[in-house]
KEKE-3310 file (N, C-alpha, C; in steps of 0.2 Angstrom, whole numbers, plus 5000, padded with zeros to 4 digits):
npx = (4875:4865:4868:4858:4851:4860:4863:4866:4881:4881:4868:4871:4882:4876:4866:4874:4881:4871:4868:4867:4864:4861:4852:4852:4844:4845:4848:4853:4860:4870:4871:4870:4860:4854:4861:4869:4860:4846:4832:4821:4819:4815:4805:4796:4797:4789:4776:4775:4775:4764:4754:4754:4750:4738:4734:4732:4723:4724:4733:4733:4736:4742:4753:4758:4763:4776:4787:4793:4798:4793:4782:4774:4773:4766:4753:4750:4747:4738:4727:4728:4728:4739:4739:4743:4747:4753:4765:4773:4777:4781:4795:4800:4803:4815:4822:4826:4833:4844:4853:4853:4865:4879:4883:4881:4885:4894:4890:4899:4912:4902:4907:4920:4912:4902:4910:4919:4909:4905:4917:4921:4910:4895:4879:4874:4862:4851:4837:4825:4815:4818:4823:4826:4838:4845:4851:4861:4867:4873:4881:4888:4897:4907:4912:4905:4895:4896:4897:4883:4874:4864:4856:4845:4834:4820:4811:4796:4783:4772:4768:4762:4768:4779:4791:4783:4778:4784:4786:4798:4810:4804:4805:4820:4822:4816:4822:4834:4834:4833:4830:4821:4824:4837:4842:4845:4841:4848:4843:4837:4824:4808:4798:4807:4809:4797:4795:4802:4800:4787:4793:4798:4812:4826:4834:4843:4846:4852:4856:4859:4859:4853:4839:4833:4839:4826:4815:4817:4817:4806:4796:4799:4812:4824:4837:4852:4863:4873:4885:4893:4906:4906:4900:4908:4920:4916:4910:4925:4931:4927:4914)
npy = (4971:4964:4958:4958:4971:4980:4999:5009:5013:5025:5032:5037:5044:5054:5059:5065:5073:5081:5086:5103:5105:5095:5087:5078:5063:5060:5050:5036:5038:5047:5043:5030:5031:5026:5014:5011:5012:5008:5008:5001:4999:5012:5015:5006:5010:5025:5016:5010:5023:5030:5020:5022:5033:5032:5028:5018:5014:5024:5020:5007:4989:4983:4996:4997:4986:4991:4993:5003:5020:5033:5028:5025:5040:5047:5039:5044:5057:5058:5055:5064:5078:5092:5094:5094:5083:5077:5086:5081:5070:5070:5077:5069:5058:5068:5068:5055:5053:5064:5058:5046:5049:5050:5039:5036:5028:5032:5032:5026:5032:5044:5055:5061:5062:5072:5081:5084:5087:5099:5105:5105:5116:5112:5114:5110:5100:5095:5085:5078:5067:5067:5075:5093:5097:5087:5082:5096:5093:5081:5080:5095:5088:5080:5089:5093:5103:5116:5114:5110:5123:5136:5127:5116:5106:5100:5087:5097:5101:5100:5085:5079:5082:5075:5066:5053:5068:5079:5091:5095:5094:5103:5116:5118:5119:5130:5141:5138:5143:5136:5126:5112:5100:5104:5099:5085:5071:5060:5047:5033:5026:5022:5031:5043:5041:5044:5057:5065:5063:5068:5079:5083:5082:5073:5057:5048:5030:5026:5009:5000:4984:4970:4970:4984:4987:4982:4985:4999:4997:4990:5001:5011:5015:5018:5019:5014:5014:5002:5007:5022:5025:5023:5034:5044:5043:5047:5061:5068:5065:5074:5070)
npz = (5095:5084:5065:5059:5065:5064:5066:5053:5045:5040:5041:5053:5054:5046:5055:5065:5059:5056:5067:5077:5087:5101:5111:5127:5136:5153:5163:5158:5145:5150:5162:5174:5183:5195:5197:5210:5220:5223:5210:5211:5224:5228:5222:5230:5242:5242:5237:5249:5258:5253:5258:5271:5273:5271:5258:5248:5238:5229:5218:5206:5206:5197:5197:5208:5209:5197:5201:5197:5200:5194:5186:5198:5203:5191:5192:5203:5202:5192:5196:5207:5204:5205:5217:5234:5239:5228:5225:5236:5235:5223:5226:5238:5230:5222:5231:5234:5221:5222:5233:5225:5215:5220:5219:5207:5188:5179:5159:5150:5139:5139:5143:5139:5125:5128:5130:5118:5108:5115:5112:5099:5095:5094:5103:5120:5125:5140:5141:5150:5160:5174:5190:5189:5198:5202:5190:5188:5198:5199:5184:5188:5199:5190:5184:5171:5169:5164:5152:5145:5154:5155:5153:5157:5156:5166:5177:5182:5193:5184:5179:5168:5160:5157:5148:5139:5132:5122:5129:5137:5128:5118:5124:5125:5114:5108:5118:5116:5101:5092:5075:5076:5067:5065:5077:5087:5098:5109:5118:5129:5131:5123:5127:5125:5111:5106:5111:5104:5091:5092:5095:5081:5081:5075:5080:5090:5098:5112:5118:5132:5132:5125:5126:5130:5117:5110:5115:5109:5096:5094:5097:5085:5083:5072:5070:5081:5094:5104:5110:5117:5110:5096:5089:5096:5090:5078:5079:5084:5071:5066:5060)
capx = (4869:4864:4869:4850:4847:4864:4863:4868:4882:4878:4863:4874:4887:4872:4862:4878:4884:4867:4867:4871:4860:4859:4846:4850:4841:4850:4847:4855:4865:4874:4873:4867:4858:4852:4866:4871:4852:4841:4826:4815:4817:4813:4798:4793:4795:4784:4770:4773:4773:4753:4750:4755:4746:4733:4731:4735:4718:4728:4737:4730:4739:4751:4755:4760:4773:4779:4793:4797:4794:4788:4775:4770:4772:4763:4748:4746:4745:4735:4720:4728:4733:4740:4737:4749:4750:4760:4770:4776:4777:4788:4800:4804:4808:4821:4829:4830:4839:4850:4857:4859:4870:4884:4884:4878:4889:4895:4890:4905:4912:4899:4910:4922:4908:4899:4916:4922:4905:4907:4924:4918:4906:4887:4876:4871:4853:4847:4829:4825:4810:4825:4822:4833:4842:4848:4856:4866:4872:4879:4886:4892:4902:4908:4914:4905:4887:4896:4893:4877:4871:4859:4851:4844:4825:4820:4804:4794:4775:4766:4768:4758:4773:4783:4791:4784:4776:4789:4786:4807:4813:4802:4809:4825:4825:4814:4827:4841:4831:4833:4825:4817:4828:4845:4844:4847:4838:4851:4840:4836:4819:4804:4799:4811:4808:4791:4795:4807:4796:4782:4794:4802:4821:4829:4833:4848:4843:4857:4853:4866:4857:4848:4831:4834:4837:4822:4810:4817:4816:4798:4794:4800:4819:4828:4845:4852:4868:4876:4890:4894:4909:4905:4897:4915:4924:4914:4913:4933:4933:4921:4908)
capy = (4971:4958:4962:4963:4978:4986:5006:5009:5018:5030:5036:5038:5050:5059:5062:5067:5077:5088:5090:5108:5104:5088:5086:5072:5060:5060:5044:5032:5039:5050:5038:5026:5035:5020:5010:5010:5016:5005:5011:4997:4999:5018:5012:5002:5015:5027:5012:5012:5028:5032:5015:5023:5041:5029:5029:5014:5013:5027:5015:5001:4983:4985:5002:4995:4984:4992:4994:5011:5027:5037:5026:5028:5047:5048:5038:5048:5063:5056:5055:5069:5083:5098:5092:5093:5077:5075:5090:5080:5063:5074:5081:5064:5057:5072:5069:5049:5056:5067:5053:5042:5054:5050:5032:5034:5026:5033:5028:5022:5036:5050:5062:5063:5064:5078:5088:5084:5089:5104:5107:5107:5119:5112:5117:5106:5104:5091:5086:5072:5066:5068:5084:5096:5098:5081:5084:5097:5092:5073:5087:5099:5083:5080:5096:5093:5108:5119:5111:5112:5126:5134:5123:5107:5105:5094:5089:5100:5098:5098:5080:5078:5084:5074:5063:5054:5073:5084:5099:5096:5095:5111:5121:5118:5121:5135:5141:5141:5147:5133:5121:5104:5100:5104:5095:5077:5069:5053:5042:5025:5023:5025:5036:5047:5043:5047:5064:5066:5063:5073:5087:5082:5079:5068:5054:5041:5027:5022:5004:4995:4980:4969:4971:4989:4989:4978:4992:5005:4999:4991:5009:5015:5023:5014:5023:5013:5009:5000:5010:5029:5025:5028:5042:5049:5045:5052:5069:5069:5065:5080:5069)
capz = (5091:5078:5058:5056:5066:5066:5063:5045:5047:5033:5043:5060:5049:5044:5059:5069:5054:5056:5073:5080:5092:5104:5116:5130:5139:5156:5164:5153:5139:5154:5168:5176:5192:5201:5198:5218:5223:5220:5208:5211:5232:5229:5221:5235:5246:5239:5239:5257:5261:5252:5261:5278:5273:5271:5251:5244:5232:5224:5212:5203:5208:5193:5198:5216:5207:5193:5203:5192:5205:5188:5186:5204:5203:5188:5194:5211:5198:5186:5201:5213:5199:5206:5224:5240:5239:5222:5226:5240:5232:5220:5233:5239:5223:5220:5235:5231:5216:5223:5237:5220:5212:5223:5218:5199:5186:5171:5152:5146:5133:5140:5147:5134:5120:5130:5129:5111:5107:5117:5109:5091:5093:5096:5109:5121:5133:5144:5144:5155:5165:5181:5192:5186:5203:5203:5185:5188:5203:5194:5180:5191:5200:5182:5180:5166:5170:5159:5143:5146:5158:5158:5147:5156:5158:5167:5180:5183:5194:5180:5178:5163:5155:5157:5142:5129:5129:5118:5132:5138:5123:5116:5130:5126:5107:5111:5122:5112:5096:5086:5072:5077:5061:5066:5082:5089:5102:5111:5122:5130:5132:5120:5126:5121:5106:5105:5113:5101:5086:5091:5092:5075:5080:5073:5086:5092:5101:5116:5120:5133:5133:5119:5131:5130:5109:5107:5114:5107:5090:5094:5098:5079:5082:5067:5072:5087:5096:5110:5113:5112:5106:5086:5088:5099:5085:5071:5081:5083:5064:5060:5055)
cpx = (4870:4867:4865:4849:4854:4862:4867:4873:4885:4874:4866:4878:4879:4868:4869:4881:4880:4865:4869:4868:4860:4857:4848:4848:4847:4851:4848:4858:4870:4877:4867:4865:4857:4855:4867:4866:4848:4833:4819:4814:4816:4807:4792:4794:4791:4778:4770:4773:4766:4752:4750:4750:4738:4727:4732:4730:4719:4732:4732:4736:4747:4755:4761:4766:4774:4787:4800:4792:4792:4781:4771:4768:4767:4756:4747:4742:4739:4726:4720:4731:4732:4739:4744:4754:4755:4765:4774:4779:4785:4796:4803:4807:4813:4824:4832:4834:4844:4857:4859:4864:4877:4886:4881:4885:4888:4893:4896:4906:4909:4901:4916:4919:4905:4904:4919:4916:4904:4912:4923:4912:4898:4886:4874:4867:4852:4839:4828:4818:4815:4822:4829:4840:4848:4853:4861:4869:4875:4883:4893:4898:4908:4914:4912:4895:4891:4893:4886:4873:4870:4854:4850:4836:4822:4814:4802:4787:4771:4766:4767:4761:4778:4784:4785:4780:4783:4791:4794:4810:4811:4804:4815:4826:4818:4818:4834:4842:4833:4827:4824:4826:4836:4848:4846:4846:4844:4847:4838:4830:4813:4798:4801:4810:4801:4791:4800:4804:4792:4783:4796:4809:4822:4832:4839:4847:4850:4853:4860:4865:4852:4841:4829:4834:4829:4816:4810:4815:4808:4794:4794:4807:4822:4836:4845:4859:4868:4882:4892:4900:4911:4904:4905:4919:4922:4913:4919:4933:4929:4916:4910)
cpy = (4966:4963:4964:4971:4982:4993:5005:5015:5025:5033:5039:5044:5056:5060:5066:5075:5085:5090:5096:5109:5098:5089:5077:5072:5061:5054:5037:5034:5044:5047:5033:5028:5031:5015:5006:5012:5013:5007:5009:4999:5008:5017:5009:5006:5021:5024:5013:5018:5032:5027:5018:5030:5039:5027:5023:5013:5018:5024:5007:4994:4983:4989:5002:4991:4982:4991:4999:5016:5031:5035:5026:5036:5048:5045:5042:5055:5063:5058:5060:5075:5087:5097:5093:5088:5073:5079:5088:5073:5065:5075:5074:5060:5060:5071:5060:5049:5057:5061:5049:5044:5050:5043:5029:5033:5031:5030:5031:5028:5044:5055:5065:5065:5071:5083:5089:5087:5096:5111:5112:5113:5117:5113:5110:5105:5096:5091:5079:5073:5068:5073:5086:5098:5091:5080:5089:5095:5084:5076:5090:5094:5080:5082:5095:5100:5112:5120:5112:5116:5133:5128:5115:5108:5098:5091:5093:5097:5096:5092:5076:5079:5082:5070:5055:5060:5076:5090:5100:5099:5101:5117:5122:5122:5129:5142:5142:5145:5142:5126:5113:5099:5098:5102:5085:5074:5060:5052:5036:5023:5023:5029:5043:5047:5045:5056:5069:5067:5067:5079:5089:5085:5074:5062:5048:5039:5025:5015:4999:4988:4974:4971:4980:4991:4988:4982:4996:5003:4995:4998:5012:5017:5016:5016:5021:5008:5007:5003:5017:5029:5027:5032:5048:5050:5048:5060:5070:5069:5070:5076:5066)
cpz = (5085:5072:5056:5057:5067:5063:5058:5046:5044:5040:5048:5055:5050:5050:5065:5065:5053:5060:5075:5086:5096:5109:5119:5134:5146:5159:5160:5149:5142:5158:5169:5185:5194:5200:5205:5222:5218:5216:5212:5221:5231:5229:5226:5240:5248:5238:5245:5260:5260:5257:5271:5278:5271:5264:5247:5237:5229:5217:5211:5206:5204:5195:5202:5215:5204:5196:5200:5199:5199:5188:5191:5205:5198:5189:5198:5205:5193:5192:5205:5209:5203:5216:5229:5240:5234:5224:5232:5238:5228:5221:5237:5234:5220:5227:5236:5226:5218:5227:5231:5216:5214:5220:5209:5197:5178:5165:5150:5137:5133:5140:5141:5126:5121:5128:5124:5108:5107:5113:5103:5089:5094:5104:5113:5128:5135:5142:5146:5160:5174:5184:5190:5189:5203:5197:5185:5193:5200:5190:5184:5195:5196:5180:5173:5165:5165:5151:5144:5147:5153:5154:5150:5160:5156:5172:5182:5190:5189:5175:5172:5159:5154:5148:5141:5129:5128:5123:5133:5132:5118:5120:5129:5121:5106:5112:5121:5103:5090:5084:5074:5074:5062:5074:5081:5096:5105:5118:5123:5131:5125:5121:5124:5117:5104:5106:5108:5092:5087:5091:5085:5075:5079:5079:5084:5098:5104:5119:5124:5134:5125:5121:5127:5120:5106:5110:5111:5099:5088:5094:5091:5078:5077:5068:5081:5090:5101:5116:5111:5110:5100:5085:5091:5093:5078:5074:5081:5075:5060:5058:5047)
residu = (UNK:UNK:UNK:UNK:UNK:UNK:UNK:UNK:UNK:UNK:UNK:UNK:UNK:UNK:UNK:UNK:UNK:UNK:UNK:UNK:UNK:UNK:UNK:UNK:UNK:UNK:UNK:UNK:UNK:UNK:UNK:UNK:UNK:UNK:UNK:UNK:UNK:UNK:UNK:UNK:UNK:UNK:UNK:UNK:UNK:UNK:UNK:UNK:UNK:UNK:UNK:UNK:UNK:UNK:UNK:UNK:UNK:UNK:UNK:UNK:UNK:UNK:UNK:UNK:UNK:UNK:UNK:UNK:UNK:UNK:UNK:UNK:UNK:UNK:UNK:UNK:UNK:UNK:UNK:UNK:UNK:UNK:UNK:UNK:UNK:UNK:UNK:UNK:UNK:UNK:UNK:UNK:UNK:UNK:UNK:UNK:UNK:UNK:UNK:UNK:UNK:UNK:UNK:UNK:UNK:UNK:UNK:UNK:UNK:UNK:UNK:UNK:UNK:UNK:UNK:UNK:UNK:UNK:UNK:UNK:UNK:UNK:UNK:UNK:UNK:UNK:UNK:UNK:UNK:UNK:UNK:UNK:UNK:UNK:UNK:UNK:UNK:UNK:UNK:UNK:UNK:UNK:UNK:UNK:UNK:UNK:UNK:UNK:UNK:UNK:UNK:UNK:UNK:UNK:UNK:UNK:UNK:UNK:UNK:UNK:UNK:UNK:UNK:UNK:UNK:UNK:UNK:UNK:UNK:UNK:UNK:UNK:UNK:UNK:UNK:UNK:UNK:UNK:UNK:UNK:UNK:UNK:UNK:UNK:UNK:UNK:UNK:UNK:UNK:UNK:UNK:UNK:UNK:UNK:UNK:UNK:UNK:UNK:UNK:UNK:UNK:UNK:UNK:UNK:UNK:UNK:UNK:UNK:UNK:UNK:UNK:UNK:UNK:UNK:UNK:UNK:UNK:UNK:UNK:UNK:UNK:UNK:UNK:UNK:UNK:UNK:UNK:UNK:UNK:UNK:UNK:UNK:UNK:UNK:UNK:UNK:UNK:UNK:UNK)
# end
């Protein structure tokens, strides 16, 4: 990260320091699920399969090659809410998940943060656009479901819910009976951080890319690293 937009690392102290709570993203600041399973050829499989069931004027052109299967599933939903047809649409997309499980990649530092986190004392929840099935079964691989379980809410059908709506994240902190306040939302998209402000937790942007900073911090998140690293060693250091 450049010296302009590095995180102040005053503010990283202080958002770690009042976390007893962290809420994460799982798709990027835990792994890298499509690492070895390709997103985009998911994506395209999914256009062909409406195109074979005969629906292609389901999706708008961009839709067709966004080359994100969210953005396809959210389309189908958006025109066929609550329908057969998204619950199946759905059902294929968690079982492309699942298959990429086996060949997701770590983020670098994850798995020991998760557990030093754990060590010390905070709670910690999933909320993720993911299906929830696909999440703990990459955890469970892990042996890392513990730290979390039961707490990882994560697709649902009712699509509409997905992020940048807060529902995830109100579910969790809900869920475990705590303040907006005394949480910590770590995410890679802006969406997260949207969903993250609308519920009013505080919010760390993981970005492993420039591409990837310069969204988030177009989006608003002013707290944004490159590596979780800092944050490993300011947990181990108490903060």
């Amino acid at each position: 990260m450049t010296a302009e937009t590095e995180t102040d690392p005053h503010r990283l102290r202080e958002l770690i320091a009042g976390a007893r709570i962290v809420l994460w993203d799982f798709d990027g600041p835990i792994c890298r699920l499509f690492a070895g399973h390709s997103a985009e050829r998911v994506a395209t499989d999914l256009v062909e399969w409406l195109e074979r069931r005969g629906l292609p004027g389901l999706l708008s052109e961009d839709e067709r090659e966004s080359l994100d299967p969210h953005v396809v599933l959210r389309a189908v939903d958006r025109r066929r809410p609550g329908s057969d047809l998204v619950a199946e649409l759905e059902e294929r997309l968690t079982q492309e998940e699942l298959r990429a499980t086996s060949s997701a990649m770590p983020t670098a530092y994850a798995d020991p943060l998760i557990r030093t986190w754990t060590a010390v004392g905070s709670r910690l929840a999933i909320a993720t656009n993911n299906s929830p099935r696909v999440v703990r079964t990459y955890l469970d691989g892990r042996g890392l479901l513990p730290c979390f379980s039961p707490h990882v809410y994560g697709r649902t059908q009712n699509l509409h819910q997905l992020k940048p709506d807060p529902h995830c994240l109100n579910r969790a902190l809900s869920a475990m009976g705590a303040a907006p306040s005394s949480a910590l939302m770590i995410g890679d998209t802006p969406s997260d951080f949207i969903a993250a402000d609308r519920a009013g937790v505080p919010f760390l942007g993981y970005a492993r890319n420039p591409r990837k900073e310069k969204l988030l911090r177009e989006a608003g998140a002013t707290s944004v690293v490159d590596s979780l690293w800092p944050v490993l060693a300011l947990v181990r250091a108490g903060a």
